[in-house]
C-alpha positions as semicolon CSV with decimal commas, in nm:
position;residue;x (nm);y (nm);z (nm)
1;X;13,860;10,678;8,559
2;X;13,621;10,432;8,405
3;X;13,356;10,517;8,617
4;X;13,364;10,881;8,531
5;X;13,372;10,805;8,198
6;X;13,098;10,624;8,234
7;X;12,907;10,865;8,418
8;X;12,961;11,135;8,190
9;X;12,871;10,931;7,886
10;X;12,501;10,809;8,001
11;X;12,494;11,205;8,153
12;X;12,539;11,354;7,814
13;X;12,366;11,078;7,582
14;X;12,050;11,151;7,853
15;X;12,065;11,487;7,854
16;X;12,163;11,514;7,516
17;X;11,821;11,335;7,429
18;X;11,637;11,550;7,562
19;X;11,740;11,824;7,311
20;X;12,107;11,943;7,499
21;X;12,325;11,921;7,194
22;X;12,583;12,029;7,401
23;X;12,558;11,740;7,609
24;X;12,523;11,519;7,335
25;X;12,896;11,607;7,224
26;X;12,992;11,545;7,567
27;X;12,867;11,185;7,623
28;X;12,955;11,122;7,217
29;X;13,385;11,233;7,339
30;X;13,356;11,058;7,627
31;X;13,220;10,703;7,462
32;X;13,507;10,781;7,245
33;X;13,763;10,829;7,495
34;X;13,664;10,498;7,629
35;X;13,643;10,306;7,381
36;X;13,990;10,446;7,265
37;X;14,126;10,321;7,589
38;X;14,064;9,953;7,595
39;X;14,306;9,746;7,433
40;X;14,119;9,407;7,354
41;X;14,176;9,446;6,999
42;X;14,558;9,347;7,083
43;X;14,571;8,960;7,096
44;X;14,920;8,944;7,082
45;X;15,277;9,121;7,114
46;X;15,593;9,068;7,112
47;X;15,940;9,265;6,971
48;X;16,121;8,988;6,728
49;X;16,502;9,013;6,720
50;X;16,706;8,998;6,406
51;X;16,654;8,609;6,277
52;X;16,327;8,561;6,460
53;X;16,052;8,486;6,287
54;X;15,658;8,451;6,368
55;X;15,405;8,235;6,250
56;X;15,033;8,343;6,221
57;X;14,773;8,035;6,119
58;X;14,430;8,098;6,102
59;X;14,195;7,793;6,162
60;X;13,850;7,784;6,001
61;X;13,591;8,007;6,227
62;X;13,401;7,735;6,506
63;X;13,725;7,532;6,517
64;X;13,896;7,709;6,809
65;X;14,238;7,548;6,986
66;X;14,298;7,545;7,284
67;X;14,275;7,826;7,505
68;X;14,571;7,923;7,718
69;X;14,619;8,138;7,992
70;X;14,267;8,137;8,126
């Protein structure tokens, strides 16, 4: 699915330079579709139960911890 996307995005943004407005719409949707579709902007997620709680800190920006998971 990606790879269509893809495809039909540089497709219409090419074409669409070249005076298609049509085509421009086209490759304009389908960046959009795409970029609706990735989920990096989710760090984190969780469902709390009643009593739970979660902390967020925030640590000055160049100070990262460590990193987990990778």
């Amino acid at each position: 699915m990606d790879a269509l996307l893809r495809f039909i995005r540089v497709q219409g943004f090419r074409r669409g330079r070249t005076g298609s407005s049509a085509w421009f719409v086209v490759g304009t949707a389908a960046w959009m579709i795409a970029r609706a579709r990735r989920r990096d902007d989710v760090v984190y997620r969780t469902e709390l139960k009643p009593g739970e709680t979660l902390v967020v800190a925030a640590s000055p920006p160049g100070k990262r911890g460590p990193r987990r998971g990778r």
